[in-house]
FIKESE-842915 format. One record per residue (C-alpha): residue number from 1; residue in one letter; x negated, z negated, y negated. Coordinates in steps of 0.2 Angstrom, whole numbers, padded with zeros to 4 digits. Each point is the difference from the previous one (the first is absolute). Example, Ala and Ser with C-alpha at 12.3 -4.5 7.8 and 13.67 -1.06 7.14 Angstrom:
2
(kollum 1; 'a'; (-0062; -0039; 0022));
(kollum 2; 's'; (-0006; 0003; -0017));
This chain:
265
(kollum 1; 'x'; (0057; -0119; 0275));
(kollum 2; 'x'; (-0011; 0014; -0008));
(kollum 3; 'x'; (-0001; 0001; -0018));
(kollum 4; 'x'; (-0013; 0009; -0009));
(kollum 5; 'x'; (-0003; 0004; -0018));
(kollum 6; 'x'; (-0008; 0021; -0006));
(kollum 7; 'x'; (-0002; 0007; -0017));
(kollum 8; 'x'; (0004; 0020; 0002));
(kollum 9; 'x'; (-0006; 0007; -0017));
(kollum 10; 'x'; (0015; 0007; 0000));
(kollum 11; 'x'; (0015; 0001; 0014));
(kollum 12; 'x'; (0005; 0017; -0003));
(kollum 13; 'x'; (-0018; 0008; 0002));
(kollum 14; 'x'; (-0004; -0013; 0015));
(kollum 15; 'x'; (0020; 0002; 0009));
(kollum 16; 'x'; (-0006; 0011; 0016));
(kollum 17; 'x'; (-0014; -0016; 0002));
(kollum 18; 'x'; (0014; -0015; -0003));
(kollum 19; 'x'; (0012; 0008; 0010));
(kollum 20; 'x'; (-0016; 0001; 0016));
(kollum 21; 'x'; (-0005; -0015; -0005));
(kollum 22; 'x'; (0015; -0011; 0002));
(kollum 23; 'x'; (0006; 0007; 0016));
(kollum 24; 'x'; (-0019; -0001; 0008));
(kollum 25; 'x'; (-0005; -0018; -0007));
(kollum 26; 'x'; (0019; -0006; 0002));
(kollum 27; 'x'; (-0001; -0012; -0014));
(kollum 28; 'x'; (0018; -0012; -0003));
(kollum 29; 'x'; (-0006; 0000; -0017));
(kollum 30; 'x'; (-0010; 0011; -0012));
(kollum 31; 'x'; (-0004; -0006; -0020));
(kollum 32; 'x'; (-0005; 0016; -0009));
(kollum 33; 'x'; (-0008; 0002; -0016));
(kollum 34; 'x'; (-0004; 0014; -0013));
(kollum 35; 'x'; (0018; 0012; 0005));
(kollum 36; 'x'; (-0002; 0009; -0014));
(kollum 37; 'x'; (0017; 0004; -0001));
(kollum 38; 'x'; (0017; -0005; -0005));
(kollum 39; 'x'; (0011; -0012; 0009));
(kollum 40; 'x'; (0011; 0013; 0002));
(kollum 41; 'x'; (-0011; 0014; 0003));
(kollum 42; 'x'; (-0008; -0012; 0015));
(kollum 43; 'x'; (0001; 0010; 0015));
(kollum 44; 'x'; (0011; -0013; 0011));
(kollum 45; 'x'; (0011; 0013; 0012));
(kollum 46; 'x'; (-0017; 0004; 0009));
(kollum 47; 'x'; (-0006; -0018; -0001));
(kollum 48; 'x'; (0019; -0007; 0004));
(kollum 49; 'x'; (0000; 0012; 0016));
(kollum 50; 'x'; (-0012; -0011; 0007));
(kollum 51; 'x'; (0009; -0015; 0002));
(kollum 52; 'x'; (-0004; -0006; -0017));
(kollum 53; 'x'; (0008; -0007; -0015));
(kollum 54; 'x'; (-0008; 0002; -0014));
(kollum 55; 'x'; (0000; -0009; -0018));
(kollum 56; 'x'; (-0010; 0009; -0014));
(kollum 57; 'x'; (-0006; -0005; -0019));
(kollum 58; 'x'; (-0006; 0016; -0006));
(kollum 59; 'x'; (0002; 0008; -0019));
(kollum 60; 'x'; (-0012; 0017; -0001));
(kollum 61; 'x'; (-0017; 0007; 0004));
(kollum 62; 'x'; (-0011; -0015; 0001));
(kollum 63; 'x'; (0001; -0018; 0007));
(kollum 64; 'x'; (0016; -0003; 0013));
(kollum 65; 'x'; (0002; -0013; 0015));
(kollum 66; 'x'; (0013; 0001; 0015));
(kollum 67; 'x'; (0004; -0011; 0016));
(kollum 68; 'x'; (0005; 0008; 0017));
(kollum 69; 'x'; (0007; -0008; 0011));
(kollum 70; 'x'; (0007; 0000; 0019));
(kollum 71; 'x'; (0005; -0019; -0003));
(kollum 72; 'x'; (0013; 0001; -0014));
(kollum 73; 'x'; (-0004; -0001; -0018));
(kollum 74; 'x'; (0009; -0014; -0010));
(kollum 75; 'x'; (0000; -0010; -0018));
(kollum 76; 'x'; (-0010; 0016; -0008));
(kollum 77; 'x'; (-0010; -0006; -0014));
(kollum 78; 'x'; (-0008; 0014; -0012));
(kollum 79; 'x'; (-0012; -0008; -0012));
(kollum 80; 'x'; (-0009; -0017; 0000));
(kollum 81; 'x'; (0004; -0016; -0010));
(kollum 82; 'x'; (-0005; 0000; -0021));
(kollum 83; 'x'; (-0007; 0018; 0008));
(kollum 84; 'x'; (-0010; 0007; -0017));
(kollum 85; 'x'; (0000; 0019; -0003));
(kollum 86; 'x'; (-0012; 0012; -0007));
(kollum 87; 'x'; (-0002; 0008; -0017));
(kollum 88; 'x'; (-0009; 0019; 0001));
(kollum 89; 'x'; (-0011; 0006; -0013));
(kollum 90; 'x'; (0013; 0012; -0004));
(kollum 91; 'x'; (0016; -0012; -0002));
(kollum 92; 'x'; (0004; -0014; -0012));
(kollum 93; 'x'; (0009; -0009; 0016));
(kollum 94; 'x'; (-0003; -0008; 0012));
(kollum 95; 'x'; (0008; 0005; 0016));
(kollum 96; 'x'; (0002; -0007; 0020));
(kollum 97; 'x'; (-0008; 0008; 0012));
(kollum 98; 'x'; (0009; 0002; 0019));
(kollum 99; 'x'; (-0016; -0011; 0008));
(kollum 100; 'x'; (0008; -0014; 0011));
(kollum 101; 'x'; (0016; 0002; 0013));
(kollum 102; 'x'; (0005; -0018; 0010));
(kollum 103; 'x'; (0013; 0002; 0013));
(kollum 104; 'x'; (0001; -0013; 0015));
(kollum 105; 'x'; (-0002; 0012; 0018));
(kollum 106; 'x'; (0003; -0010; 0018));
(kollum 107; 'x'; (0001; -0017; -0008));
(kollum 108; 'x'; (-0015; 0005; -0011));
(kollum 109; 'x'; (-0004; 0001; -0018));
(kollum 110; 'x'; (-0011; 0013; -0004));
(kollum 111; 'x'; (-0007; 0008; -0017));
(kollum 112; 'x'; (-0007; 0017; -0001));
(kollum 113; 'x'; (-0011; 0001; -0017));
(kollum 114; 'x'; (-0009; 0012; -0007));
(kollum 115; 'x'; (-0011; -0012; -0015));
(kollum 116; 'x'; (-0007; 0009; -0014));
(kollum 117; 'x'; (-0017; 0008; 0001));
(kollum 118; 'x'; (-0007; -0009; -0015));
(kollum 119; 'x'; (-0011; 0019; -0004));
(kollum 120; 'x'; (-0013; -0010; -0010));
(kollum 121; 'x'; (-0002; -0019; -0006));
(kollum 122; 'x'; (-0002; 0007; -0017));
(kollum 123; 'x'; (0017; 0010; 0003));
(kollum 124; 'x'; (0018; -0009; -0005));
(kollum 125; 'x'; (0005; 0004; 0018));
(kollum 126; 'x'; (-0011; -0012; 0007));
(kollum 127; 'x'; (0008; -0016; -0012));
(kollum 128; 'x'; (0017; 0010; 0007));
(kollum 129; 'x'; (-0008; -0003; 0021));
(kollum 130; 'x'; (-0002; -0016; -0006));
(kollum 131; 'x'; (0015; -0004; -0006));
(kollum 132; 'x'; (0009; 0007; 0013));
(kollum 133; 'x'; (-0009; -0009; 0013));
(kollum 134; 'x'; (0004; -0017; -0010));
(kollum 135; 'x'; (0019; 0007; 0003));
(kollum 136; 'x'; (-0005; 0004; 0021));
(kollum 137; 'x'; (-0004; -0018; 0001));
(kollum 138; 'x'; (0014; -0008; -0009));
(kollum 139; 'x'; (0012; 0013; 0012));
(kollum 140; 'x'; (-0008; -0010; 0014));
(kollum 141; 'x'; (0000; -0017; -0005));
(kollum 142; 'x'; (0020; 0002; -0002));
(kollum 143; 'x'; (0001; 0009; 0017));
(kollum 144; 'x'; (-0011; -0009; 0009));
(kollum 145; 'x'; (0012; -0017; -0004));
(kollum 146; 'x'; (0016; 0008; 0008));
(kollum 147; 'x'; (-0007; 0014; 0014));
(kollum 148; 'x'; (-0015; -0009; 0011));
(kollum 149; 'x'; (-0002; 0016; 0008));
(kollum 150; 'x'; (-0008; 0013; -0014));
(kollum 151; 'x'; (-0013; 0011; -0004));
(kollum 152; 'x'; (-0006; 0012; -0013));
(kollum 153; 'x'; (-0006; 0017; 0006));
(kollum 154; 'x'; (-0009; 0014; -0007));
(kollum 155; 'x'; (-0013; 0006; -0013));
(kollum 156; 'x'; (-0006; -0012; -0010));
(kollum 157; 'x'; (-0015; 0011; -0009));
(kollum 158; 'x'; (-0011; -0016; 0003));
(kollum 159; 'x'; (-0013; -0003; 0012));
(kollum 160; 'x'; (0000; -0020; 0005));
(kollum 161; 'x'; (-0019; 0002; 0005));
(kollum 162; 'x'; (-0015; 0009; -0004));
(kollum 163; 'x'; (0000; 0002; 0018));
(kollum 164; 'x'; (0017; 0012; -0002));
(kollum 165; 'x'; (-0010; 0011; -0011));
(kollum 166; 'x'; (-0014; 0014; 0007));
(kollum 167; 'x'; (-0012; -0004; -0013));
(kollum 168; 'x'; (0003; -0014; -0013));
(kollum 169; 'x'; (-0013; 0005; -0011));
(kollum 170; 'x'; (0010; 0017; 0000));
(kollum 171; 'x'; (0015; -0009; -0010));
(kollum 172; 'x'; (-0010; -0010; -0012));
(kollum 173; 'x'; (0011; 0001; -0016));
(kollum 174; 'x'; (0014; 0008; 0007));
(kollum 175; 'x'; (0018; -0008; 0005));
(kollum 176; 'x'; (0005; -0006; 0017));
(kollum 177; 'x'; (-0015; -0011; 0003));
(kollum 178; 'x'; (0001; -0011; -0017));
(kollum 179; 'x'; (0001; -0019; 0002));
(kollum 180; 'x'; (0018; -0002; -0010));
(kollum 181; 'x'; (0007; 0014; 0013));
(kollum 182; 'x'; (-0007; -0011; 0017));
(kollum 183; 'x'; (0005; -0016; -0010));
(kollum 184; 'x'; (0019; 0007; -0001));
(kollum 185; 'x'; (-0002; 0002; 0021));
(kollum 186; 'x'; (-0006; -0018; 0000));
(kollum 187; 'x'; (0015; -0006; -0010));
(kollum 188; 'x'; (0012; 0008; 0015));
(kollum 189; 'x'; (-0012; -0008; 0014));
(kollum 190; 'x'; (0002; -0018; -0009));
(kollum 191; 'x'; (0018; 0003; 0001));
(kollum 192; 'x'; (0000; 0001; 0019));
(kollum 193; 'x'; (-0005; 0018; 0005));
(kollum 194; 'x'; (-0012; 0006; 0012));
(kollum 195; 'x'; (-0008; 0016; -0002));
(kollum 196; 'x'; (0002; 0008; 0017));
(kollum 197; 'x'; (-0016; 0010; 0003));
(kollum 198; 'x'; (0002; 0013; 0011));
(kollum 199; 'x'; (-0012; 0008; 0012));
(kollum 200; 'x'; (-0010; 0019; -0002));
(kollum 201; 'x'; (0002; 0012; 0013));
(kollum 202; 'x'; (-0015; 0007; -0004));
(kollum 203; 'x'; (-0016; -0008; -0010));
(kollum 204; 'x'; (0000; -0019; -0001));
(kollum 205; 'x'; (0010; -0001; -0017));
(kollum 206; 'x'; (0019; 0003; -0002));
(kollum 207; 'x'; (0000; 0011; -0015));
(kollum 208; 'x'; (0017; 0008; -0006));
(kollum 209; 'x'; (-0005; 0010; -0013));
(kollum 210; 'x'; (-0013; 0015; -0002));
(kollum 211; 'x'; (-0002; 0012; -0014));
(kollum 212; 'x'; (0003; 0018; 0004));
(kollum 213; 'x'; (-0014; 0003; -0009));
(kollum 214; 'x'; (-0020; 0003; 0004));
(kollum 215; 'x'; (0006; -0002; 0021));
(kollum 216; 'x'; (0003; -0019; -0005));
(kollum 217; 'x'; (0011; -0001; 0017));
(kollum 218; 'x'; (-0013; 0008; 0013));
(kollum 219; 'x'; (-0014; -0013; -0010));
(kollum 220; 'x'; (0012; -0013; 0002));
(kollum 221; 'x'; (-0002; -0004; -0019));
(kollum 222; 'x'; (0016; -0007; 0000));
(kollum 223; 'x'; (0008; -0018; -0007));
(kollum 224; 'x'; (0015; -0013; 0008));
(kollum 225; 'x'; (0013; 0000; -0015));
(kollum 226; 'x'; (0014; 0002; 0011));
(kollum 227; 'x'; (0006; -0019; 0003));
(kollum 228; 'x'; (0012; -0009; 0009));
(kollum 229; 'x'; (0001; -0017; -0005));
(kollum 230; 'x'; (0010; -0011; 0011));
(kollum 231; 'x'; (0009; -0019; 0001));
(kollum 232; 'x'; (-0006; -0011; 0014));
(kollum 233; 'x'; (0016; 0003; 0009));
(kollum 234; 'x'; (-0006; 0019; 0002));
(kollum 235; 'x'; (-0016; -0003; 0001));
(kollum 236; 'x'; (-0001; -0009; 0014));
(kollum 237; 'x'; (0013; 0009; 0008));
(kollum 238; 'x'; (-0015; 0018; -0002));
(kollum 239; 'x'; (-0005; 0006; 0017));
(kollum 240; 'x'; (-0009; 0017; -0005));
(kollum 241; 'x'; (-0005; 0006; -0015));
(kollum 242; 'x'; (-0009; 0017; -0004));
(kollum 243; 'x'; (-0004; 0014; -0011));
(kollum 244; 'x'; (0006; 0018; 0006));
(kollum 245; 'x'; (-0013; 0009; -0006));
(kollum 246; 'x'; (0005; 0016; 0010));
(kollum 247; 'x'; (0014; 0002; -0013));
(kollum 248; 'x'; (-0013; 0002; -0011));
(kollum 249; 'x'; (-0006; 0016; 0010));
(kollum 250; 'x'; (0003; 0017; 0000));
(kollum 251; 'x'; (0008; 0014; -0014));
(kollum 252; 'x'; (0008; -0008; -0015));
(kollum 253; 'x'; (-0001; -0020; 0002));
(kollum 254; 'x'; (0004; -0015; -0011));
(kollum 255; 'x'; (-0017; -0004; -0007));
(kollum 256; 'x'; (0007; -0019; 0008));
(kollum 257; 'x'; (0002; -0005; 0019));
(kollum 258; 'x'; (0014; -0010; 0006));
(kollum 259; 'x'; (-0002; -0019; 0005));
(kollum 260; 'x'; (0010; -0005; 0015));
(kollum 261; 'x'; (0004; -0019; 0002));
(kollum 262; 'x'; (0010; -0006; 0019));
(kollum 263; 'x'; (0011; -0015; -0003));
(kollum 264; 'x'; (0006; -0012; 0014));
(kollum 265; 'x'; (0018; 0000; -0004));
């Protein structure tokens, strides 16, 4: 069984390159991030004539999450457990934001997230990342008791290492590198999880991210914040894992690649 995870900066803009990418790479299930769309504005016909079923959490321009799959998509889930929201500068409310979708595809339960970026330490979004990966981990402690076989897929705007960064001393002060943010991945590797690196294609690190600026991507300036974090049942059940940095090629690109996991099922 193939499942993958790919944050599209957008499925409208990047359609043309899902719709490649799915019938080249043949994934039984795909975990997007950053839609950027409504749930009803999702393009699901295109993605539906594939072969796919399709269950979307999607409210606007930003943020957004979806699972594909060829497998069936049962016992939707939009939301996580005590899931905090977000208060802008420019509201006196706080309000949810579509950034996790949990649906159990071929006898699996699988999460797509999209976790806050955090912007600056300083920032009140980055106490929000927090919070909301306090809620990620007590989601999978309450899943975890009931479905053996679970994983949590997708950008996690966190780098584990400072090996999954280009430069550390480039991100001194700044979010995804801060020891409360690698903390929260340690709290969801004590409850069970393995991080399931996967392998480069190119270079000898498996970045999934590159900015589109200063040719970061050619450079391979580029950061693994796209996760999948996996119980022992899957985990040791992984025959291949890789980045498809191809996808991040050509005209018009996510700034992120795909992560491809195989599963003996």
């Amino acid at each position: 069984m193939r499942i993958a995870t790919w944050n599209v900066n957008s499925v409208v803009a990047r359609l043309p390159r899902l719709v490649d990418w799915l019938g080249t790479a043949e994934p039984d299930v795909l975990c997007l991030q950053e839609l950027k769309t409504s749930t009803e504005a999702f393009p699901a016909e295109q993605v539906e004539a594939l072969g796919y079923d399709v269950a979307v959490y999607g409210t606007g321009r930003w943020n957004g999450v979806a699972i594909v799959s060829r497998v069936g998509i049962e016992d939707v889930q939009r939301g996580l457990i005590g899931e905090p929201g977000f208060q802008p500068e420019d509201s006196m409310f706080e309000a949810q934001e579509p950034r996790a979708i949990g649906a159990t595809c071929g006898g699996l339960r699988l999460w797509s997230v999209y976790v806050p970026n955090g912007r600056d330490p300083a920032h009140p979004h980055y106490e929000y990342k927090l919070r909301w990966l306090t809620a990620l981990a007590e989601t999978a402690r309450a899943e975890l008791a009931s479905h053996p076989q679970w994983a949590v897929l997708g950008d996690f705007n966190i780098a584990p290492t400072d090996e999954d960064v280009w430069d550390r001393g480039a991100f001194e002060g700044l979010t995804h590198v801060t020891p409360p943010e690698r903390t929260a991945l340690e709290i969801l590797r004590g409850l069970g999880l393995t991080d399931v690196v996967p392998r480069a294609l190119k270079y000898d690190t498996p970045y999934t991210y590159w900015d589109y600026r200063a040719g970061a991507f050619h450079k391979n300036w580029g950061m693994r914040i796209d996760l999948v974090y996996a119980s022992a049942a899957v985990a040791g059940a992984v025959r291949d894992a890789y980045v498809d940095r191809d996808a991040r090629k050509g005209t018009g690109p996510s700034d992120h690649a795909p992560v491809v996991v195989d599963v003996d099922r």
